[in-house]
C-alpha positions, 0 to 999 in steps of 0.5 A, a space after each residue: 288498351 292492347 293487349 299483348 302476349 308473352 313467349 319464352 324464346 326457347 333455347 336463347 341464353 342472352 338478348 343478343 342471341 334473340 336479336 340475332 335470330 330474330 334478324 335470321 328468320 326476317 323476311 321482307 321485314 316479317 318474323 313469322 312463329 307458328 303455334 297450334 292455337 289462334 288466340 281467342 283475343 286474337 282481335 284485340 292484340 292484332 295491329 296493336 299488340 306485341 309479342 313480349 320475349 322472355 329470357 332467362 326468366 325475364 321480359 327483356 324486349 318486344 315485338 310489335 304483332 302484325 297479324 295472324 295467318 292460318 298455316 296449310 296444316 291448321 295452325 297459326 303463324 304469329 306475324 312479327 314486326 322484324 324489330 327487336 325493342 329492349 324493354 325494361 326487364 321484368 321478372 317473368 316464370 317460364 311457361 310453354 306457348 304463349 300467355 296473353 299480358 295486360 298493357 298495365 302490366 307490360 313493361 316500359 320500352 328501355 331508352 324511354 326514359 333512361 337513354 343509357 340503359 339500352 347500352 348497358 350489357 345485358 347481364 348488368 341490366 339483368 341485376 340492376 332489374 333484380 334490384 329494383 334499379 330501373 
């Protein structure tokens, strides 16, 4: 099973405004995010994992990790797929940097099997995801 890893996208307020920055910062289909450690399960997530964004307190979407690069200043850039999947959103505590997720724990893509979530505006899947909805 991969593994994954959770980050807060800092200084976003909604899905929309991740999603535009994500399509901001792509270059030749690749997001890169620096960060000053390498995982130690590097291996495990590279190629097979994704990078779970929270927002407001919530998974709300992934991003599939290509692969990790050393910076000339000795950290890491996380490479990124340049493609935003919403997720079924999931409560999740802010935290700094990075925190490794178990695939058990990961939540499903949105659209799965429920074709019209991913259309709904963000703050009603937001509640409906409170309430134990979707």
């Amino acid at each position: 099973m991969p593994l994954h890893l959770t980050r807060v996208a800092y200084g976003a307020t909604s899905m929309a405004e991740l999603v535009r920055r994500i399509a901001d910062r792509a270059i030749a289909g690749e997001v890169r995010l620096t960060t000053r450690f390498l995982p130690k399960r590097h291996a495990e997530i590279a190629g097979s994992g994704a990078l779970y964004w929270i927002v407001k307190h919530q998974l709300v979407g992934r991003s599939r990790i290509l692969r990790f690069d050393a910076t000339p200043e000795g950290r890491t850039d996380i490479v990124l797929e340049a493609r935003f999947i919403p997720v079924r959103p999931l409560p999740r505590r802010a935290h700094q940097g990075w925190r490794y997720l178990e695939a058990s724990d990961a939540p499903e893509d949105l659209g799965s099997d429920t074709p019209d979530a991913a259309a709904l505006p963000e703050n009603l899947l937001r509640d409906l995801a409170d309430l134990a909805l979707i």
